[in-house]
C-alpha positions in Angstrom: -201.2 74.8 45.5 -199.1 72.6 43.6 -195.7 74.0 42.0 -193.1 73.2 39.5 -189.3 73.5 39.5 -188.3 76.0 37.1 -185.9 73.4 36.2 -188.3 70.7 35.2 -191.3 71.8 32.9 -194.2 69.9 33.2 -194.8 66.3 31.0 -196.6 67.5 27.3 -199.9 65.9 28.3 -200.0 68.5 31.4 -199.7 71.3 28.9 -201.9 70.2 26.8 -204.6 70.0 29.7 -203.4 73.1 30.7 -204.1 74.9 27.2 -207.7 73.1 27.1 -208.3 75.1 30.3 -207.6 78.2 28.7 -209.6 77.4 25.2 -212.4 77.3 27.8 -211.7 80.4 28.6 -211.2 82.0 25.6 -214.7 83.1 25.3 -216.0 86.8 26.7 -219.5 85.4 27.2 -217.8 82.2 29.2 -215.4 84.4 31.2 -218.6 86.7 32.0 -220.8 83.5 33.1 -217.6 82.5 35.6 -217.2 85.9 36.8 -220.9 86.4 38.2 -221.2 82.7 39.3 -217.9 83.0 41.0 -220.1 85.0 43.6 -223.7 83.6 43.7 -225.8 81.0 42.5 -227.9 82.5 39.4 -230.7 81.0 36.9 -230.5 81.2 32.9 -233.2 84.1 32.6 -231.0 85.8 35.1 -227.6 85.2 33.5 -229.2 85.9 30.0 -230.3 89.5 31.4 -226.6 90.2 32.5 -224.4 88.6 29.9 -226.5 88.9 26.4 -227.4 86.5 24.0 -230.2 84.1 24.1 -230.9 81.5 26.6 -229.4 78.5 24.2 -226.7 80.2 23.8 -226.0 80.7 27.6 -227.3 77.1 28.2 -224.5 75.7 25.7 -222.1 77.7 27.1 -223.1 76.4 30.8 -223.2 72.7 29.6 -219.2 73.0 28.4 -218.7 74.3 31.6 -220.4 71.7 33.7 -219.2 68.7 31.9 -215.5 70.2 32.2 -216.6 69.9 35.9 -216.3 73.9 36.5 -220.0 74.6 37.9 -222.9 72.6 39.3 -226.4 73.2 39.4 -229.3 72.4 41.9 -233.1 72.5 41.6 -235.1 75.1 43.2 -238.7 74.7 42.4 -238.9 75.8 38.7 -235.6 77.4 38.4 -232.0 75.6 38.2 -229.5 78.0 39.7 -225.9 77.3 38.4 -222.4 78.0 40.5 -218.8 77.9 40.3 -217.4 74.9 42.2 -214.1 74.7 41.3 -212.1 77.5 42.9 -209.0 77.3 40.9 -211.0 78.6 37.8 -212.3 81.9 39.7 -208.8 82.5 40.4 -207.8 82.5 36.8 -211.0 84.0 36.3 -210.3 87.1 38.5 -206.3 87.0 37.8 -207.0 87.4 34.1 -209.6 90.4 34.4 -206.9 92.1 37.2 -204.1 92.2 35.1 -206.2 93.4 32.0 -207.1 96.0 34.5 -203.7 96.9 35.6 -202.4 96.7 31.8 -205.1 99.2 31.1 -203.7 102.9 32.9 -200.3 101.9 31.8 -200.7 100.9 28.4 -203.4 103.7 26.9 -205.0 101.1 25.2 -208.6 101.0 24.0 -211.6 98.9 25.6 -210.7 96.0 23.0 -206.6 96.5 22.7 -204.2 94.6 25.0 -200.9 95.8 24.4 -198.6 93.1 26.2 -195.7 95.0 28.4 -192.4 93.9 28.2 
């Protein structure tokens, strides 16, 4: 992993990679789709059973995905099984759910509430 001096913040044009990465994110249905292809390779009618919606919603949402170069897909028979490929996103992926998780016991809050500890 690459890291930055506290001293020197990173150029503008990094940041403003950086906060693409996490408009990407930004979506529950998105974040869902990375979680459970962080672990397996999966098909739309499969990923449409487990994350809601209809399938052009979940195939739009896996298209921004795979042009932003997160998953890839292969060809078996019929089906087209999608998977994460880059590992950097599970770890956001996971990190972000972990700490919403370890907010959660402290904080009281609700299902929907983050209350930001400081």
């Amino acid at each position: 992993m690459t890291s930055t001096s506290n001293d020197t913040a990173p150029d503008r044009d990094v940041l403003v990679d950086a906060a693409e990465v996490f408009q990407l994110l930004s979506t529950p249905g998105r974040l869902h789709l990375l979680w459970l292809l962080s672990d397996e390779e999966l098909d739309v009618t499969t990923l449409v059973r487990a994350v809601g919606g209809t399938k052009a919603g979940i195939s739009q949402h896996l298209a921004k995905l795979r042009l932003a170069g997160w998953i890839d897909r292969r060809r078996d028979g019929r089906r087209v099984l999608y998977k994460v490929v880059d590992p950097h996103i599970v770890t956001l992926v996971h990190q972000g759910v972990e700490h919403i998780l370890d907010q959660r016991p402290r904080t009281g809050s609700g299902p929907n509430t983050v209350t930001l500890v400081r």
